[in-house]
GUBAZA-229760 format. One record per residue: x, y, z of N, C-alpha, C in turn. Coordinates in steps of 0.02 Angstrom, whole numbers, padded with zeros to 5 digits, always signed. Layout:
N
XYZXYZXYZ/...
***
This chain:
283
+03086+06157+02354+03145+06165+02398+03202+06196+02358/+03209+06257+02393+03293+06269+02338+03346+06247+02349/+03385+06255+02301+03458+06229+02303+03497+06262+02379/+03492+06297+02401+03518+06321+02469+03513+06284+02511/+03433+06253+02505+03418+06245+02571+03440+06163+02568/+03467+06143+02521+03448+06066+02511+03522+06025+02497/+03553+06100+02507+03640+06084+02524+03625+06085+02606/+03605+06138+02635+03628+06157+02709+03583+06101+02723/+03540+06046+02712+03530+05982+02734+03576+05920+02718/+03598+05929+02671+03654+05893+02658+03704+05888+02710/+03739+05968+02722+03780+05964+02781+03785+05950+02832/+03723+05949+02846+03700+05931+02924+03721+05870+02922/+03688+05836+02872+03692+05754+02883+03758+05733+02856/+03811+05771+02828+03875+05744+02802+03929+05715+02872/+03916+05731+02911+03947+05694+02982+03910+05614+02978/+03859+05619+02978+03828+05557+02993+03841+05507+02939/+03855+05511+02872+03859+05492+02817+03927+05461+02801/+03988+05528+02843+04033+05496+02834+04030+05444+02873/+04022+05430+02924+04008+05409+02993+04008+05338+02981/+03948+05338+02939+03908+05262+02890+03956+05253+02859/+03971+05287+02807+04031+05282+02764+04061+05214+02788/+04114+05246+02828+04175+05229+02860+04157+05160+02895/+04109+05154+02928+04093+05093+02961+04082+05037+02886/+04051+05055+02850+04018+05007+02811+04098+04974+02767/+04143+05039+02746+04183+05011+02719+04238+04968+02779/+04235+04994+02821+04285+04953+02870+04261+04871+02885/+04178+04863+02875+04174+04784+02885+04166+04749+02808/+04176+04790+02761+04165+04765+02711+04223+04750+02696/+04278+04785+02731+04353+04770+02732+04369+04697+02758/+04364+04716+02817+04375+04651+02871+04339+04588+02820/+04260+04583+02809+04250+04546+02782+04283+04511+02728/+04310+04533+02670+04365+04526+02606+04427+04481+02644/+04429+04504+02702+04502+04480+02732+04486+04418+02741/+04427+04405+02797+04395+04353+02818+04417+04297+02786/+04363+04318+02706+04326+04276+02655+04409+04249+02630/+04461+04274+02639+04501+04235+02602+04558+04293+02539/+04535+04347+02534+04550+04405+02493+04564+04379+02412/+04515+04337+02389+04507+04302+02342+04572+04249+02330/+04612+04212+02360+04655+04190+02364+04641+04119+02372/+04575+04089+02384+04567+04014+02381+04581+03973+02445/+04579+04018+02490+04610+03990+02562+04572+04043+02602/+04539+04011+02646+04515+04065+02717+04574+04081+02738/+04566+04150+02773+04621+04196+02818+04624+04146+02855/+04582+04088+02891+04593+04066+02964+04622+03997+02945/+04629+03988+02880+04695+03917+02861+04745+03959+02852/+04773+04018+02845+04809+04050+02866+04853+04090+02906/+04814+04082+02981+04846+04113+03021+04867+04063+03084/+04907+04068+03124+04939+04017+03158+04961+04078+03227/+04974+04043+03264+05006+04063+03318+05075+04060+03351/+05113+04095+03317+05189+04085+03355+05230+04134+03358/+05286+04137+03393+05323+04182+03415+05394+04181+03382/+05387+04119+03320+05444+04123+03273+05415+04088+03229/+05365+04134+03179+05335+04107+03124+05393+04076+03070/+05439+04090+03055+05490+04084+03005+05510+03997+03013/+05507+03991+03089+05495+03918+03103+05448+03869+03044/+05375+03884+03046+05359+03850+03017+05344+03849+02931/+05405+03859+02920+05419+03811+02847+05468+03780+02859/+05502+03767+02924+05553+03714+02937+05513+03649+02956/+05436+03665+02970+05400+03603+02973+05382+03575+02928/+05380+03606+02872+05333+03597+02816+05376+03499+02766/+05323+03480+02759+05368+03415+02757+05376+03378+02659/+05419+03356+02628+05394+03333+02557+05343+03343+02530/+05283+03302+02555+05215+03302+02544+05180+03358+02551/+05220+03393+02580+05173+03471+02551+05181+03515+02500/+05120+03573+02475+05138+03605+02441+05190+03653+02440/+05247+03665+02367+05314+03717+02394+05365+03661+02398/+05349+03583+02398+05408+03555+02405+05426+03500+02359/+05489+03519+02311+05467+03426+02266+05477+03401+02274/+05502+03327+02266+05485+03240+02279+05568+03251+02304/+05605+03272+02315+05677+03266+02356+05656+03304+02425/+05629+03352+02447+05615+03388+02495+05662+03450+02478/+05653+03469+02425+05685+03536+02426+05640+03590+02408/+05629+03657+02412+05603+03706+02393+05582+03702+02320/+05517+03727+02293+05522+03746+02222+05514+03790+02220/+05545+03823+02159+05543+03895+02139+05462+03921+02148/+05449+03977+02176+05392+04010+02182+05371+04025+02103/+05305+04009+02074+05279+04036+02021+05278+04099+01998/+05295+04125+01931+05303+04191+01921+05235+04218+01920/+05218+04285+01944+05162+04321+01948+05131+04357+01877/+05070+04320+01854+05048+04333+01792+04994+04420+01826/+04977+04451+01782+04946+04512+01786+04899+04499+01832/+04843+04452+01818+04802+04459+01861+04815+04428+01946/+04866+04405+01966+04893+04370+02029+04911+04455+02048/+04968+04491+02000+04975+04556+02033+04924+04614+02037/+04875+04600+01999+04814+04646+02042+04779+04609+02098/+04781+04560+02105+04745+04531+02160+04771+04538+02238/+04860+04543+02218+04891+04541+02294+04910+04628+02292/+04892+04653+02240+04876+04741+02261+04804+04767+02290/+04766+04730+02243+04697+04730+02322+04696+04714+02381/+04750+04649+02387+04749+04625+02451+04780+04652+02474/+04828+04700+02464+04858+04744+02519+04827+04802+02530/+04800+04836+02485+04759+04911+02495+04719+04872+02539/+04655+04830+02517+04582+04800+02569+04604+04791+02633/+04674+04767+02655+04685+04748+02706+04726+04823+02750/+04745+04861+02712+04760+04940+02734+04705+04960+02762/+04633+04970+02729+04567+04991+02741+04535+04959+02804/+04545+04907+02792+04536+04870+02856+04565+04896+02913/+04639+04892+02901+04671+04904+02981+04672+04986+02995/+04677+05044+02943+04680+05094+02963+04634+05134+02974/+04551+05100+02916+04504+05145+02950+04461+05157+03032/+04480+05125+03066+04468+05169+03118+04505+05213+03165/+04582+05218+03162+04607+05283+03172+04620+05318+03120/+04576+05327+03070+04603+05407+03038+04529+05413+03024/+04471+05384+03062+04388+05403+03088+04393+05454+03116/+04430+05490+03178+04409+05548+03216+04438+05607+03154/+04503+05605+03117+04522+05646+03077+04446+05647+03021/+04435+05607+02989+04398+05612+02939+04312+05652+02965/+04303+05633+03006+04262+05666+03051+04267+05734+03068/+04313+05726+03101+04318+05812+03100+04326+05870+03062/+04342+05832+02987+04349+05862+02938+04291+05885+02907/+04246+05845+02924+04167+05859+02910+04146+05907+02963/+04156+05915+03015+04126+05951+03045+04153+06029+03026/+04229+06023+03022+04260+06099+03005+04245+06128+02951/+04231+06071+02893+04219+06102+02836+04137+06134+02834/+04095+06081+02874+04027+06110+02890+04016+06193+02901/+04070+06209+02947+04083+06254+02980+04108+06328+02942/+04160+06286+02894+04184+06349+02851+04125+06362+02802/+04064+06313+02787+04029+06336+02717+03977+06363+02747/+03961+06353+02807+03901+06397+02863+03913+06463+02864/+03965+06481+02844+04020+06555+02868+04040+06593+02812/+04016+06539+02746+04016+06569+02686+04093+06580+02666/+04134+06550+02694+04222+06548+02696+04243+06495+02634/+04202+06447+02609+04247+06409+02548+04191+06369+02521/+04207+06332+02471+04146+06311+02435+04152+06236+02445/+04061+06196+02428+04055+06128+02471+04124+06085+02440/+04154+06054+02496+04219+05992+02480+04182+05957+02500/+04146+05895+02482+04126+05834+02515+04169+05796+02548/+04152+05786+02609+04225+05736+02657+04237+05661+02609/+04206+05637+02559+04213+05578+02515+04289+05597+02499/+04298+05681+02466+04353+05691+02431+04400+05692+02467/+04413+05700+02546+04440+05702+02594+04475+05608+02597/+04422+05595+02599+04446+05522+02619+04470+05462+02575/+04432+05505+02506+04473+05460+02439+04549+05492+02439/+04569+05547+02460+04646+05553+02456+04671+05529+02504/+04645+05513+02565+04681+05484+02615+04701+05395+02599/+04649+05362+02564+04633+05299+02542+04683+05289+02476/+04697+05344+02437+04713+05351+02374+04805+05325+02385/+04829+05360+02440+04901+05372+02469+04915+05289+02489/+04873+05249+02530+04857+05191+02543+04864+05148+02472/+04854+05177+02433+04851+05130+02361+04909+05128+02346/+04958+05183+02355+05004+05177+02334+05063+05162+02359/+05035+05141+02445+05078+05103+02476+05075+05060+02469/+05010+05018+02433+04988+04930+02434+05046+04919+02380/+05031+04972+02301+05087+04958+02257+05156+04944+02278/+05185+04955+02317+05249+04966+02333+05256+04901+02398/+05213+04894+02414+05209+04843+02469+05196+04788+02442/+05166+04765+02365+05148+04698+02329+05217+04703+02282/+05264+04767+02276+05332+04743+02237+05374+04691+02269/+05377+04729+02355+05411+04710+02399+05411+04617+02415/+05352+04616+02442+05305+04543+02406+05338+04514+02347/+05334+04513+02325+05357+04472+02237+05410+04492+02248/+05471+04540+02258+05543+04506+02279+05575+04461+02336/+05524+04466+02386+05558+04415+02443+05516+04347+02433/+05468+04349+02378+05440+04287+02382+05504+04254+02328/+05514+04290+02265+05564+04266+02206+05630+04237+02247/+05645+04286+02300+05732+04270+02356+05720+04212+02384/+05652+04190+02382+05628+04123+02457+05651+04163+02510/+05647+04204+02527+05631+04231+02567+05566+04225+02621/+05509+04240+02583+05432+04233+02604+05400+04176+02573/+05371+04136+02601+05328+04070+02574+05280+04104+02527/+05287+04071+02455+05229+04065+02443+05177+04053+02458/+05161+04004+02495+05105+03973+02550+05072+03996+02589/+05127+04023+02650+05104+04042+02725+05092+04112+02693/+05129+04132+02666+05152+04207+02650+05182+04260+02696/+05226+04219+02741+05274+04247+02803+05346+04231+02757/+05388+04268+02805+05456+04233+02815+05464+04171+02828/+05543+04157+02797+05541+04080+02802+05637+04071+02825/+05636+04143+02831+05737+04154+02841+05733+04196+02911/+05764+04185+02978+05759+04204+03045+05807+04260+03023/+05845+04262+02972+05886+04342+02961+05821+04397+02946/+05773+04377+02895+05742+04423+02874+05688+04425+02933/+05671+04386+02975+05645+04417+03020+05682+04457+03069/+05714+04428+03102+05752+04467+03143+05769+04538+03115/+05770+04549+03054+05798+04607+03043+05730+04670+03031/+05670+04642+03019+05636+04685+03005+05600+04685+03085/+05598+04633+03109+05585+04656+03196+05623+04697+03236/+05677+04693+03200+05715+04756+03240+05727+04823+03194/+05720+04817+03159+05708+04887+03115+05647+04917+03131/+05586+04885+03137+05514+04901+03159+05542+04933+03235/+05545+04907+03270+05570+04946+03342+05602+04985+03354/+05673+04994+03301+05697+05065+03299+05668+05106+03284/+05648+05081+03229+05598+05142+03172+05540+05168+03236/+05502+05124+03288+05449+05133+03321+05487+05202+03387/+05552+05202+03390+05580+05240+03441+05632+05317+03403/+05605+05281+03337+05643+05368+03288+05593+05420+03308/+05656+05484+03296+05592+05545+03276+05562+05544+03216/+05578+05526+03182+05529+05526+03095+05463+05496+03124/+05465+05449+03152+05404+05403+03173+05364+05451+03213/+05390+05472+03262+05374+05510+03304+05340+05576+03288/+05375+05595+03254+05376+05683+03185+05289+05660+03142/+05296+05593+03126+05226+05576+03102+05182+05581+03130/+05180+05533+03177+05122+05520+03232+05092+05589+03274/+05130+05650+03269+05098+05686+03308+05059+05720+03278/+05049+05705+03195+05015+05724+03163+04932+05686+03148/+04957+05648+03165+04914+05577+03158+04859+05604+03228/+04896+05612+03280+04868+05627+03357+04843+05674+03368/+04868+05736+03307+04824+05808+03331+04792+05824+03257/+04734+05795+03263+04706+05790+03189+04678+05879+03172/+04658+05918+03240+04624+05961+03232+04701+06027+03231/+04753+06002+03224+04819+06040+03224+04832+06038+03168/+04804+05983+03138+04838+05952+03074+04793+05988+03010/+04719+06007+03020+04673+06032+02997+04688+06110+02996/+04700+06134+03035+04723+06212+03048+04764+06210+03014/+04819+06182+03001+04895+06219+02968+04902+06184+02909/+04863+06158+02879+04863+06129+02809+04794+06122+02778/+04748+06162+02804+04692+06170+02761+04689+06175+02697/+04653+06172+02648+04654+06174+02580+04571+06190+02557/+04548+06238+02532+04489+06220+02508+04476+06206+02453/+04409+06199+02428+04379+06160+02348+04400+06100+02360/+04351+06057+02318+04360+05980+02324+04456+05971+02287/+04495+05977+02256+04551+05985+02238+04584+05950+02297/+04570+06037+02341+04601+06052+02407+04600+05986+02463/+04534+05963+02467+04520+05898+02519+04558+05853+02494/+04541+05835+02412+04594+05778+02384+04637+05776+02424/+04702+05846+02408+04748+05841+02412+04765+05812+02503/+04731+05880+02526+04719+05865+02626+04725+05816+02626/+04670+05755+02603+04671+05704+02618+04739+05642+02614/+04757+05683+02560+04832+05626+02540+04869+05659+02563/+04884+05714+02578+04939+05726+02643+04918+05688+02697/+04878+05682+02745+04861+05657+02801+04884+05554+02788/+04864+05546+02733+04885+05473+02708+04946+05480+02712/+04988+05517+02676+05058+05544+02670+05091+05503+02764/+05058+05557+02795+05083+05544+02868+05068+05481+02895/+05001+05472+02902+04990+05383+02902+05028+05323+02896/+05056+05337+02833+05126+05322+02783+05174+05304+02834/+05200+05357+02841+05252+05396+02879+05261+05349+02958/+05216+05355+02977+05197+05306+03050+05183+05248+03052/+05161+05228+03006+05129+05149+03009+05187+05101+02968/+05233+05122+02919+05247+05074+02867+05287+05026+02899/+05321+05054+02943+05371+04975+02978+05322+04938+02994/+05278+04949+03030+05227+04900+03069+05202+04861+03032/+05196+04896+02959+05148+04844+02916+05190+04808+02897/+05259+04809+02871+05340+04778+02868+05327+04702+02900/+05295+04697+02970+05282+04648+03004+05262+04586+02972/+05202+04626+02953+05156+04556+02910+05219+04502+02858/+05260+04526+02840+05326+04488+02821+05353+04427+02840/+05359+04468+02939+05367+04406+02963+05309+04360+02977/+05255+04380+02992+05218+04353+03028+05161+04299+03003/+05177+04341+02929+05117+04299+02875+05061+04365+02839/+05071+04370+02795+05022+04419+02763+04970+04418+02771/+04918+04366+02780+04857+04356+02778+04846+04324+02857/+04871+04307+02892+04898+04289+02982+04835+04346+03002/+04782+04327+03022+04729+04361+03055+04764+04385+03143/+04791+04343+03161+04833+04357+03245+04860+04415+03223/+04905+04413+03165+04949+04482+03165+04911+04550+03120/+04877+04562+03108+04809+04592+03085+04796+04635+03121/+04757+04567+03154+04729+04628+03207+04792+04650+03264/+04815+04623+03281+04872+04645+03310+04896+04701+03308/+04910+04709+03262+04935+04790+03232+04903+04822+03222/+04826+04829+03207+04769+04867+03188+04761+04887+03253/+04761+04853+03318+04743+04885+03363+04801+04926+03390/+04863+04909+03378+04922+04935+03406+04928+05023+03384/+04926+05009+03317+04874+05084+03281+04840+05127+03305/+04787+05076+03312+04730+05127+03354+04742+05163+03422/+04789+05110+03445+04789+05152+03519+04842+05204+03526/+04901+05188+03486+04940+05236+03469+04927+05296+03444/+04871+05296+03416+04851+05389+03388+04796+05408+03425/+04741+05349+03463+04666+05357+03491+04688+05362+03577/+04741+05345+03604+04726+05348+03678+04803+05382+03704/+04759+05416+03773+04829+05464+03787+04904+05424+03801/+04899+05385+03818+04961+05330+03832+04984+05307+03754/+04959+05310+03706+04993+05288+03661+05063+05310+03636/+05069+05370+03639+05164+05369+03634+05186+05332+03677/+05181+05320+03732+05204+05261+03796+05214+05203+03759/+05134+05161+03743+05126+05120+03725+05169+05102+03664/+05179+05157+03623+05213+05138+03548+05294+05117+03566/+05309+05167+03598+05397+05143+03635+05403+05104+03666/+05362+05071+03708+05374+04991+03735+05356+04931+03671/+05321+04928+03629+05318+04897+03566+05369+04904+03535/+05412+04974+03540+05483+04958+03500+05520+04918+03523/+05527+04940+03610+05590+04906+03644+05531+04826+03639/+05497+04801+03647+05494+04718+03622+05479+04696+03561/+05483+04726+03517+05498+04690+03431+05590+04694+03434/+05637+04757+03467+05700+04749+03483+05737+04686+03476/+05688+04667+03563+05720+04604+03602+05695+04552+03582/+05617+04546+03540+05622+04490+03476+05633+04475+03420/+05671+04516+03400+05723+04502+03337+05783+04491+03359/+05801+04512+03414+05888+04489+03442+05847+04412+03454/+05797+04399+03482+05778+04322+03511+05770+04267+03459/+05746+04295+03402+05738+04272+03337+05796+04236+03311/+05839+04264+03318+05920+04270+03280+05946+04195+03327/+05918+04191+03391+05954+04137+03415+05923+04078+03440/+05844+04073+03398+05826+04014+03385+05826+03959+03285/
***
């Protein structure tokens, strides 16, 4: 078999591969979350149900952990190296989780176009891997910046060590209503339509050679970025590891870039994170 022929089988099957890809890492994602994200606690002793999480560390009583023998707060433990790689996995794993299945039709189609350009003899093989490690790559470096954020509102008491939510109705309220503005800006907006027209987004920023996909790929993360970061802001209030608010937003995501109503959908999510952070403020 020659080398010709045993690429142009390759390509055929590089749709299907990513395809696998993407599925396998998305439950291997979810799973990590599941299991606890090595943290010593299932996600599901973690997640709770309420509509003013910040509430409950006003339940939290002496006898629990976070409180010493007067009932006052103790200082949150300082973060040794390996605690800060662990809650930087746990934020990338849990990125992978919630974002790989809307930026599936982009990554997909990227396989098919690129199929297309090397059929045509127009650019040389980019494997969609390289495509999707820059998209994943951009994600890493939001987890970094998202586990700083973490370790200062946990140091403020701000965020429980514990729950790993808010524990101050200012800092919720304020990022519930920042999330809803932010959800009704044009920047947000300026993102998402990039997010929504993947095959628009492919045309006017092509790149070829694997380099080129890298890069494609972390632009497209870039925008991802761009659209999603208030939302993920949430998990703040809600509880970091809070499986309700998870998926919550993972699907809020999805439908926002995957179904025609989703700009609809995304601006009524602003105007009610709005009116529950003004609601927040006055319980």
């Amino acid at each position: 078999m020659s080398a010709a022929s045993a690429l142009e089988r390759l390509l055929k099957r590089d749709r299907t591969i990513a395809l696998a890809g993407l599925a396998a890492l998305c439950a291997l994602a979810w799973l990590y979350i599941l299991m606890g994200a090595g943290l010593g606690m299932s996600a599901w002793e973690l997640t709770t149900l309420s509509l003013f999480p910040h509430l409950e560390a006003a339940d939290m009583t002496p006898d629990m952990p976070g409180m010493d023998v007067g009932g006052a707060p103790m200082a949150p433990a300082p973060w040794a190296f390996a605690t800060w790689a662990l809650m930087i996995a746990m934020w990338w794993i849990m990125m992978i989780a919630m974002m790989a299945a809307s930026a599936a039709p982009t990554i997909l189609l990227y396989a098919r176009v690129n199929r297309h350009a090397l059929a045509q003899g127009r650019d040389k093989f980019a494997p969609t891997g390289a495509f999707a490690a820059g998209y994943l790559l951009t994600w890493l470096g939001f987890s970094v910046a998202a586990a700083g954020l973490h370790w200062a509102l946990e140091r403020a008491g701000l965020v429980s060590a514990m729950l790993m939510g808010s524990q101050s109705r200012w800092l919720s309220s304020a990022v519930l209503i920042a999330a809803g503005l932010y959800q009704l800006s044009p920047l947000k907006h300026a993102c998402l339509s990039h997010c929504r027209a993947p095959a628009s987004f492919l045309a006017h920023h092509w790149r070829p050679h694997v380099s080129g996909a890298l890069r494609l790929g972390a632009l497209h993360g870039g925008f991802c970025v761009g659209c999603c970061w208030m939302l993920m802001a949430l998990l703040f209030v809600g509880g970091v590891m809070n499986l309700s608010w998870i998926a919550a937003l993972a699907v809020l995501v999805l439908v926002e870039k995957a179904l025609p109503a989703g700009l609809w959908v995304g601006r009524a999510a602003g105007a009610a994170l709005i009116f529950w952070g003004i609601a927040t403020l006055l319980v």
